[in-house]
C-alpha positions in Angstrom: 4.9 -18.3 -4.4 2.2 -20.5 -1.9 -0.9 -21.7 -2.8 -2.4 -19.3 -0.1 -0.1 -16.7 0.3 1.6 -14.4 -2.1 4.3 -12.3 -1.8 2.4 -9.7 1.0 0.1 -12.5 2.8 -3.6 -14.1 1.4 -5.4 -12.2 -1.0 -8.2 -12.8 -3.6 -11.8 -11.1 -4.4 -13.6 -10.9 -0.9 -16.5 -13.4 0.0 -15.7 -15.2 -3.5 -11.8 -16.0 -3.1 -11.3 -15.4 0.1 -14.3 -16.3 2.0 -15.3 -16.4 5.9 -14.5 -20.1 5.8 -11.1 -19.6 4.4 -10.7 -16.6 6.6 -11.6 -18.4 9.7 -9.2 -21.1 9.0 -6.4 -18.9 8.3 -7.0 -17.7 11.8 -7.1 -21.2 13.6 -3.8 -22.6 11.2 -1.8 -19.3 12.1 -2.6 -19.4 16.0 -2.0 -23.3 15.9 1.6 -22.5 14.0 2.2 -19.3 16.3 1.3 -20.3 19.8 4.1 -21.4 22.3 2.6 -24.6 23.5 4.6 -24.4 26.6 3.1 -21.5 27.6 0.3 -21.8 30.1 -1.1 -18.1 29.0 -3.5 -17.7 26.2 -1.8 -15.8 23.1 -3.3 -12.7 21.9 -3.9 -11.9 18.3 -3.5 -8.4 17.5 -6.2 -7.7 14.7 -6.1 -4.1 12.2 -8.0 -4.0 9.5 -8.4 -0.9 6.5 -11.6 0.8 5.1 -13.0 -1.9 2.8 -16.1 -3.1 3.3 -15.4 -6.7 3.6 -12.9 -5.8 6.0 -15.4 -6.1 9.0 -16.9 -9.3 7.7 -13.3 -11.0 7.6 -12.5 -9.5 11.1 -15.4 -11.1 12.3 -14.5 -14.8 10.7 -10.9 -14.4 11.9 -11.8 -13.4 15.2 -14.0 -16.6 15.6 -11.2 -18.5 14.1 -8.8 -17.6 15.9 -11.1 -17.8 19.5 -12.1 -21.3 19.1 -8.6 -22.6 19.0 -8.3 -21.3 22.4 -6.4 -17.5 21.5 -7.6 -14.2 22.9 -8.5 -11.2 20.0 -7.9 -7.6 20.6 -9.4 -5.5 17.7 -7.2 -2.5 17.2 -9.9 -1.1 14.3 -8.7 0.9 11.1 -5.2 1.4 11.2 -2.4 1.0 8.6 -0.5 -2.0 8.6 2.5 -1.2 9.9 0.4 0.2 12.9 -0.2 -3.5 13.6 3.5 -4.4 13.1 4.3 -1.8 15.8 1.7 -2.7 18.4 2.2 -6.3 18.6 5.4 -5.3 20.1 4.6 -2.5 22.0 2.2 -4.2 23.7 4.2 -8.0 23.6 1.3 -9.9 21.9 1.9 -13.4 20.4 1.3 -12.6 16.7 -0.6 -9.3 14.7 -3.2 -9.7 11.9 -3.9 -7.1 9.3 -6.9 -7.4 6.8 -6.1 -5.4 3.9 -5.9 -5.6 -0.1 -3.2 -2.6 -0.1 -2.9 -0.9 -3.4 -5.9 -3.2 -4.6 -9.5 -2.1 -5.8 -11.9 -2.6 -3.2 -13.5 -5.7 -4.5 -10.1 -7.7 -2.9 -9.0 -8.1 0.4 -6.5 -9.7 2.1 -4.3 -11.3 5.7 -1.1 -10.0 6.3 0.4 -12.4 9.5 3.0 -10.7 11.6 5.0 -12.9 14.4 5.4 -12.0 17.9 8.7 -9.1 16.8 6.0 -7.3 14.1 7.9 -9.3 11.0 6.3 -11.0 8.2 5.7 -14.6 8.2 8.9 -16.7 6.9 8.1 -19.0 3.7 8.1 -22.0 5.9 5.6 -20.8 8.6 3.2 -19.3 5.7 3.7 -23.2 3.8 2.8 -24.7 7.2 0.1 -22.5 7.5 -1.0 -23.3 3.9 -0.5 -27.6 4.7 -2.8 -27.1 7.6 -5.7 -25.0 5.8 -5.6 -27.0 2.8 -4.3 -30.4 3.1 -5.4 -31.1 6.8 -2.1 -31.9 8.0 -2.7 -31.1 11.4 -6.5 -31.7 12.8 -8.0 -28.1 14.3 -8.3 -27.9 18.6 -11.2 -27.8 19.9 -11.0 -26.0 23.6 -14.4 -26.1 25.2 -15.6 -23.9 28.4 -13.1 -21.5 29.7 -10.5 -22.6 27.5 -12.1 -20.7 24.6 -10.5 -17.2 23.5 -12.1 -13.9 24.2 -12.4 -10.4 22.3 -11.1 -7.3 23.3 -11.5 -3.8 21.6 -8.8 -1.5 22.3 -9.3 1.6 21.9 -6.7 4.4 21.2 -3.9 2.5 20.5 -3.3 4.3 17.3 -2.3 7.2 19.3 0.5 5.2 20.5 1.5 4.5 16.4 1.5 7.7 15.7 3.6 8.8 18.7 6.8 6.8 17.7 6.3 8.3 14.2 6.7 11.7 15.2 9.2 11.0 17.2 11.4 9.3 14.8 12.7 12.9 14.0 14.1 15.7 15.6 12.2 18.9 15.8 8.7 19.6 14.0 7.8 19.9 10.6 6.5 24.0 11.8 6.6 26.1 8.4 6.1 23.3 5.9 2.9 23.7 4.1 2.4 20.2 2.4 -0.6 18.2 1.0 -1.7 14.5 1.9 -3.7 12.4 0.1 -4.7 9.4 2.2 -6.2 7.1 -0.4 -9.7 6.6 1.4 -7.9 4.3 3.6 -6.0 3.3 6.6 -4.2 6.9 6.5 -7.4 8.4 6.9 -7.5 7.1 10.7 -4.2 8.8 11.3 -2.7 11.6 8.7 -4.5 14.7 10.2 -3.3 13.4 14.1 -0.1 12.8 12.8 0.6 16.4 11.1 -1.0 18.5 13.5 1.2 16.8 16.1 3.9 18.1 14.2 2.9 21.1 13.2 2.9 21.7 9.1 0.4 23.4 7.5 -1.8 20.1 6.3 -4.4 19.7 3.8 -5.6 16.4 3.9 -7.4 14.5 0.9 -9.0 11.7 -0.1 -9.4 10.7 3.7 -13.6 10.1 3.8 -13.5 7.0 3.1 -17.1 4.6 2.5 -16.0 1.2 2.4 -15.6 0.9 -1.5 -13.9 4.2 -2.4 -10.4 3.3 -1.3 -7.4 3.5 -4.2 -10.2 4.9 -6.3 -8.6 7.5 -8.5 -6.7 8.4 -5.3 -3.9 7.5 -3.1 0.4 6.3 -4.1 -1.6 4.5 -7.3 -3.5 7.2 -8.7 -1.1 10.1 -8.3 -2.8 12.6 -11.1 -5.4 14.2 -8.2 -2.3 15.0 -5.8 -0.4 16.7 -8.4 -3.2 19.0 -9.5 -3.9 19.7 -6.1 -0.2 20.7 -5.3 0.1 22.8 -8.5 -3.4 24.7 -7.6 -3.0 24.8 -3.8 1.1 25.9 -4.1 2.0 24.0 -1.5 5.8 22.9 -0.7 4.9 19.0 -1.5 2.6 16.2 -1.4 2.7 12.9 -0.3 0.3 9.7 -1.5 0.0 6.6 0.6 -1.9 3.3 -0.4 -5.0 1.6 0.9 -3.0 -0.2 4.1 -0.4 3.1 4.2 2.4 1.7 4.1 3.6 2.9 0.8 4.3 6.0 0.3 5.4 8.4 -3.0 5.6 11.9 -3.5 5.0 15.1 -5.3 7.4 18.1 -5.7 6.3 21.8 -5.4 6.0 21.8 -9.5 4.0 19.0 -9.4 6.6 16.7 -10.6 6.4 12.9 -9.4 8.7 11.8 -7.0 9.2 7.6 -6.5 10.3 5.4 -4.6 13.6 5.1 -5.7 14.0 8.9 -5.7 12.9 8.8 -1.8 15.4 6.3 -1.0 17.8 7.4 -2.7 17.4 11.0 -0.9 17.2 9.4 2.6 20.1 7.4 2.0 22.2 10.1 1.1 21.1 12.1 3.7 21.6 9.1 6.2 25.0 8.7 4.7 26.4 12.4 5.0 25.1 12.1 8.6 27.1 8.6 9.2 23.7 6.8 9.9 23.7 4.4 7.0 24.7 1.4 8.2 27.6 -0.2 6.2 26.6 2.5 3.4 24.6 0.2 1.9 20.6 0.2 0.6 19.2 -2.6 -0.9 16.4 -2.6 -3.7 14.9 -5.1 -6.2 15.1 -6.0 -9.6 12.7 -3.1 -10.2 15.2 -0.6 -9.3 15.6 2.4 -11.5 19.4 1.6 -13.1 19.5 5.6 -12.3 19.8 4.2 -8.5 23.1 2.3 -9.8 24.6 5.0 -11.0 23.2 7.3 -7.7 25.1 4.9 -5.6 28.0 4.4 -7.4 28.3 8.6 -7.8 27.9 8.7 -4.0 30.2 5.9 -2.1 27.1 3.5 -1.5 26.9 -0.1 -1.9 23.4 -1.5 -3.9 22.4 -4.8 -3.3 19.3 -6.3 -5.5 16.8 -8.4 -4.4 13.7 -10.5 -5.9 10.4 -8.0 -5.9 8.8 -8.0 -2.7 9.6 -5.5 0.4 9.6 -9.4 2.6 12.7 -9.9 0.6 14.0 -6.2 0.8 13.7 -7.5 4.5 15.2 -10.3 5.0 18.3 -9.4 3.2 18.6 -5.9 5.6 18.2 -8.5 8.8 20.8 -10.9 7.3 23.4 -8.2 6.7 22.7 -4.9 9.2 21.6 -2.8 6.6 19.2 -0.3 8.1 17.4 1.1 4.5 15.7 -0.6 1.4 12.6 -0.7 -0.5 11.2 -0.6 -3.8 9.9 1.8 -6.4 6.4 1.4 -5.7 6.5 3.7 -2.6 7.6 0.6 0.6 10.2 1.7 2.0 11.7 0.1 5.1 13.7 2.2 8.2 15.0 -0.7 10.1 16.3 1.7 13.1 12.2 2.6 13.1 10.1 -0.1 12.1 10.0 -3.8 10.9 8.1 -3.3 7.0 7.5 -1.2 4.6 6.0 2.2 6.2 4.6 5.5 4.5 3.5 7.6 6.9 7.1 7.0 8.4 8.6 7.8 4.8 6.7 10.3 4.2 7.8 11.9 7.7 11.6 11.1 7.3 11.8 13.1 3.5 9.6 15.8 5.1 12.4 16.4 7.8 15.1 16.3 5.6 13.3 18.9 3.7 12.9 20.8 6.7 16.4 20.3 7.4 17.9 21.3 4.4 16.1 24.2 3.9 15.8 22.9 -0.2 13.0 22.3 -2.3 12.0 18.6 -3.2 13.0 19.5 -6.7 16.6 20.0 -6.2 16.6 17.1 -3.3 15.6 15.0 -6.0 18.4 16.0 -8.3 20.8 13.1 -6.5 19.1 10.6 -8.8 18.4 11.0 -13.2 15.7 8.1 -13.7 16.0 6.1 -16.9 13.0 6.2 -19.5 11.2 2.7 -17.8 7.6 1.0 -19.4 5.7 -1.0 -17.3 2.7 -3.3 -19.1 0.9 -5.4 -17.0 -0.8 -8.1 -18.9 -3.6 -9.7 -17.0 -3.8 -13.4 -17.0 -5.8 -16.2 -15.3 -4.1 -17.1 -11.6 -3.5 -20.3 -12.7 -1.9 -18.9 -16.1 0.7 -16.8 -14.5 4.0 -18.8 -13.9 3.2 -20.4 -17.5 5.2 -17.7 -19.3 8.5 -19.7 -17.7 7.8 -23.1 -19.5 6.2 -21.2 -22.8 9.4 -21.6 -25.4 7.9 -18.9 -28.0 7.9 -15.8 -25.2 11.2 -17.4 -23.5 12.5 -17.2 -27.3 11.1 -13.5 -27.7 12.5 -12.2 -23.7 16.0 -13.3 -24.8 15.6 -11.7 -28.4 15.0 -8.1 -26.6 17.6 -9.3 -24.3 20.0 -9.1 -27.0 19.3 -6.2 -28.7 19.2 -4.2 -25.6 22.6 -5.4 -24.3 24.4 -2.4 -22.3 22.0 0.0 -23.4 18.9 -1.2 -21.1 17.4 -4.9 -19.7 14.1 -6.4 -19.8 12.1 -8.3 -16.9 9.2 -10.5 -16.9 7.6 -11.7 -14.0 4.3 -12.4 -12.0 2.8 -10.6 -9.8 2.9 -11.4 -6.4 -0.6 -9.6 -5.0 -2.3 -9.4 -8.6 -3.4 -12.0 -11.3 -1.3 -9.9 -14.1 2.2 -10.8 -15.8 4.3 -7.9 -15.5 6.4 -6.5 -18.4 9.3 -3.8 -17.5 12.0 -2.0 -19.7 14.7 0.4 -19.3 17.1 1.8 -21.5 18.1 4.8 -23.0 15.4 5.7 -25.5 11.8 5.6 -24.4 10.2 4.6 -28.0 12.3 1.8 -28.8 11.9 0.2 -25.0 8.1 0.8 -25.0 8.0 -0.8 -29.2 9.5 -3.4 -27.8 7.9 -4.3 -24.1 4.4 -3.8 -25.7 5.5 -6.7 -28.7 6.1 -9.1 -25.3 3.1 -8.3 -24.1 1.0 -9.0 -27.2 2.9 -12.0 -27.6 2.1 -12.9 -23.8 -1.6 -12.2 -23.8 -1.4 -14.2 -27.5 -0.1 -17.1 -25.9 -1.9 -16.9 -22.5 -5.4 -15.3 -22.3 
C-alpha cells in the first residue's frame, strides 16, 4: 500500500487529511505523470465528484491544480465513478478524476485517478505520483499567459452514462416492480433516469442527498432500511448502491440479502449457459464466500483468487481475457461493459436476467449456499495497521486458529485498504465456534495495538 494512495486512490478525513494543498498537488503530480509531452494539445482532465460536502471544495483545489500545470478541466458534476471511467473515453480525454470516499462516512473524501482508457492508476504511476507530491522528485511547471489550463462545465454528459447502461441489455425491464436505494449519493443523479428509461415500476430511496447524509443508515452498507422497505412495499427486489455507485448488492422479494458473491455467481452462470463467459472463468479475492468454490466447481467454471481490491480483480481479468469478477462487497466488474467496478450496471445485468428467466431472485440465488462468515473490524491507528505482520503473539494466535480450523474453515487477517481498521474474517462450518474464535483475534489485536 502507498503512502498516498490506498487500494481505491487518496483518501483521509476532508480538510484535515486530505487538504486543498494536498488536493491541488495531487492534481499537478497526476497531470505532470499523465500528459504526453509530445503532444502539442493541452490534456483535459475529466473531473466527477459525489454528494459530500467537501467534495466541491476538493474540486475546486484540483481544478486549480491541475490548470496551473498547463491542463484544461471539464467538470462533469455529481456522477458515480464509473460515470467518469466511461466518459474519459467517450469523449477521448487524457485522464478522469473522481472525488469520492465511496462506502465511507461523510467526514472522508477521496481521488480516484483514471488514465486516458477509464482504468485505474497502475502501482507505479500512483508511486510516481506519491515521489512527486511528497518527496519533490520532480519540481512543479509553471506555464504563464495562454499556456495556463482552462475550466469547462459540461453539462449532460450523464445522459450519455446512462445510455450505454441501458443499453448493455436486450429488451426493457417493463413489468418489474423493484426498489432502489441510492445511498444519498452519486446514484441519486442517475437511478430514477436510468429506470424510467427502462421502464420498471421504480421506487427510489434515499436519493435527497445534503452533503453529509450520504451512507448514513442507507445505501450497499446499511442494507436494514432496503429490506423493510421491500418486505412492506412487496416489490419483486431491491437493489443498494454506495456513496460513488459503483457497488452494488441486493434484496430478494422476502427480504432476504443477496451479496456480492451471490450476484456474481448468478451472472456467471447465466453468462455461461449463454456461452458469454469468457474462458468460463470469474475471478474473486481472498474474501470470496468458499460457497463460490463449491458454485464453480458444481457448474464447470474456473475460480481464480486475487488479493482484496476490485484494481486487482482487474488486472488479473486484463492479463488473462476474463470478462467477470468482483468481490463480496457489491464491485463487480463486466469487462465487455465497463473498465471497474459498476452498480448501477450490476444492478441492471441481475435485473435482466430476472426478467429473462421469469424466476424470482430467491430461487436465482439458489446456485450458491453461503458458508456461516464473521467479519470484526478492529480499528487501529493508520500508522498501526501493517504492525499485526511483525507482532509474534497475534502471528502465534492466526496460526493457532489456522490449525484448528484445518478443512473445516480458514481465517484471514488483513488491513484495510480505504479504512484505518484491521480486518478479521472466518468461515467454516459452525457459526459459534468461527465467531468465539475471530472475536479472541480481535481482542488480542486491539490488546496489542490500540
Amino acid at each position: 500500500m502507498g503512502r498516498l494512495f490506498g487500494t481505491d486512490g487518496a483518501r483521509g478525513i476532508a480538510n484535515s487529511e486530505l487538504t486543498c494543498e494536498l488536493a491541488m498537488s495531487i492534481g499537478k503530480a497526476a497531470a505532470m505523470v499523465l500528459i504526453d509531452d509530445d503532444s502539442s494539445e493541452k490534456p483535459t482532465i475529466l473531473i466527477g465528484k459525489d454528494t459530500r460536502l467537501s467534495s466541491d471544495m476538493l474540486e475546486g483545489a484540483l481544478t486549480a491544480g491541475l490548470c496551473s500545470v498547463g491542463a484544461n478541466v471539464v467538470h462533469l458534476g455529481t456522477v458515480p465513478t464509473p460515470a467518469v471511467a466511461y466518459l474519459v473515453r467517450k469523449y477521448n480525454a487524457s485522464a478522469g478524476v473522481m472525488i469520492s470516499a465511496s462506502h465511507n462516512p461523510h467526514e472522508f473524501n477521496g481521488i480516484k485517478i483514471f488514465n486516458s482508457d477509464g482504468y485505474k492508476l497502475p502501482d507505479a504511476l500512483e508511486e510516481k505520483i506519491e515521489s512527486i507530491v511528497l518527496d519533490n522528485s520532480i519540481p512543479y511547471p509553471t506555464p504563464t499567459g495562454s499556456k495556463l489550463g482552462r475550466v469547462i462545465t459540461l453539462s449532460g454528459a450523464v445522459d450519455a452514462y446512462i445510455d450505454h447502461i441501458a443499453e448493455s441489455i436486450d429488451g426493457s425491464l417493463e413489468g418489474l416492480k423493484i426498489a432502489v436505494d441510492c445511498s444519498n449519493g452519486s446514484a441519486s443523479a442517475t437511478a430514477e433516469k436510468l429506470f424510467s428509461k427502462l421502464g420498471a415500476d421504480y421506487h427510489i430511496i434515499n436519493d435527497k442527498p445534503d452533503g453529509v447524509n450520504i451512507n448514513e443508515k442507507c445505501g450497499s452498507t446499511h442494507m436494514e432500511g432496503l429490506i423493510e422497505y421491500v418486505k412492506a412495499n412487496k416489490t419483486d427486489c431491491g437493489v443498494a448502491f454506495d456513496g460513488d455507485a459503483d457497488r452494488c448488492l441486493a434484496v430478494d422479494e422476502n427480504g432476504n440479502l443477496v451479496d456480492g458473491d451471490f450476484l456474481i455467481a448468478i451472472c456467471a452462470k447465466d453468462l455461461k449457459e449463454r456461452g458469454k463467459l469468457n474462458n468460463d472463468t470469474v475471478v474473486g479475492t481472498v474474501m470470496t464466500n468458499m460457497g463460490f468454490n463449491k458454485f464453480c466447481d458444481e457448474n464447470g467454471i474456473k475460480f481464480v483468487s486475487t488479493s482484496v481490491g476490485d484494481r486487482y480483480v482487474l488486472e488479473n481479468m486484463l492479463e488473462n481475457d476474463y470478462c467477470l469478477g468482483g468481490e463480496q462487497s457489491g464491485h463487480v466488474i463486466f469487462l465487455d461493459y465497463g473498465t471497474t467496478g459498476d452498480g448501477q450496471l450490476t444492478g441492471v445485468q441481475l435485473l435482466s436476467i430476472i426478467k429473462r428467466s421469469g424466476k424470482k431472485l430467491s430461487e436465482l440465488a439458489e446456485v450458491m449456499k453461503r458458508y456461516p462468515q464473521v467479519l470484526i473490524n478492529v480499528k487501529v491507528a493508520t500508522d498501526k495497521k501493517d504492525k499485526y505482520f511483525t507482532d509474534k503473539t497475534i502471528k502465534a494466535e492466526i496460526e493457532k486458529v489456522k490449525e484448528q480450523l484445518h478443512g473445516r474453515g480458514r481465517i484471514l487477517v488483513r488491513p484495510s485498504g480505504t479504512e484505518p481498521l484491521i480486518r478479521v474474517m472466518l468461515e467454516g462450518e459452525d457459526y459459534k465456534e468461527i465467531s468465539d474464535l475471530g472475536n479472541a483475534v480481535a481482542d488480542l489485536i486491539r490488546e496489542r495495538l490500540c
